[in-house]
C-alpha positions in Angstrom: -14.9 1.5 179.1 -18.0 3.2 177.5 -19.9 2.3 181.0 -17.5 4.1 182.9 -18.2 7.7 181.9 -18.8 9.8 178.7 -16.5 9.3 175.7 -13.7 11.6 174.4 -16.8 13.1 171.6 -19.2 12.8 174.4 -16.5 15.2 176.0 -14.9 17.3 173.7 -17.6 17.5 170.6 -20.6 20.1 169.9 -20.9 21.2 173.7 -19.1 18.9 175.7 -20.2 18.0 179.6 -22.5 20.3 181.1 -23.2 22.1 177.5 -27.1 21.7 178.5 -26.3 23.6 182.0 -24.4 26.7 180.8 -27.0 27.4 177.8 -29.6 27.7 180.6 -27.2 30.0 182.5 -26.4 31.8 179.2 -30.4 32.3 178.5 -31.1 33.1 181.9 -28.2 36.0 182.2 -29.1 37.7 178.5 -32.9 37.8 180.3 -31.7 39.6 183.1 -29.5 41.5 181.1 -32.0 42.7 178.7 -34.1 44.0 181.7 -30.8 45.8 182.8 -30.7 47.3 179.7 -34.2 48.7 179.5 -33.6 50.1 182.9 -30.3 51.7 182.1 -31.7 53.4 179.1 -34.9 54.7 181.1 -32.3 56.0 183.4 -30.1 57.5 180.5 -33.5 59.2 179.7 -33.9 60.7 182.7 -30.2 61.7 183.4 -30.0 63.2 180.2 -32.8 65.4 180.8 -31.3 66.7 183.9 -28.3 67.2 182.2 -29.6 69.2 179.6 -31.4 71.1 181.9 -27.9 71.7 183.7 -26.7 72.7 180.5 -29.0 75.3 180.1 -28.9 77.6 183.4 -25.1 77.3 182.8 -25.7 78.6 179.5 -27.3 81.2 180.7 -25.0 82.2 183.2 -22.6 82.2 181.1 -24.2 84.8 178.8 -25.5 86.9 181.6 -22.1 86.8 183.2 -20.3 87.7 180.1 -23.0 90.5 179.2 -22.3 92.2 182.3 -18.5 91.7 181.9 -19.0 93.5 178.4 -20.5 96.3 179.9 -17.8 96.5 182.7 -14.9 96.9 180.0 -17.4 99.9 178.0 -18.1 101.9 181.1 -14.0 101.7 182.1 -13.2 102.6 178.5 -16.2 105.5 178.8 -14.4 106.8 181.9 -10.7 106.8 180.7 -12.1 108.0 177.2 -14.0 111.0 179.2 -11.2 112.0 181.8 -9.1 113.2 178.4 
């Protein structure tokens, strides 16, 4: 019966059949992964600078537009304000 196949601890204990095959598949995926990760984080780099740079001329437009809306509401205060 022990020439026929593996046994039931051959099967079943600390890795079971195949155990050798999926640790290579498992060393060879965190590998890839790990390269997948130092890509990602060079493109976070780079995507966050763009972003940030985004977030800056919408800042600014922002301010300029609400500068100028500002000095909208003054002048049509000045001119009701004057017409008394």
């Amino acid at each position: 019966m022990a020439t026929d196949g593996p046994s039931w601890a051959d099967q079943w204990g600390a890795g079971g059949i195949g155990a050798m095959e999926d640790d290579d598949e498992k060393t060879k995926k965190d590998s890839s992964s790990s390269k997948k990760k130092t890509d990602a984080k060079a493109t976070a780099a780079a995507g966050l600078g763009k972003a940030k740079a985004a977030a800056m001329v919408g800042a600014q437009k922002i301010k300029s537009g609400t500068s100028s809306g500002i000095k909208w509401v003054k002048n049509q205060c000045q001119k009701k304000g004057s017409s008394k």
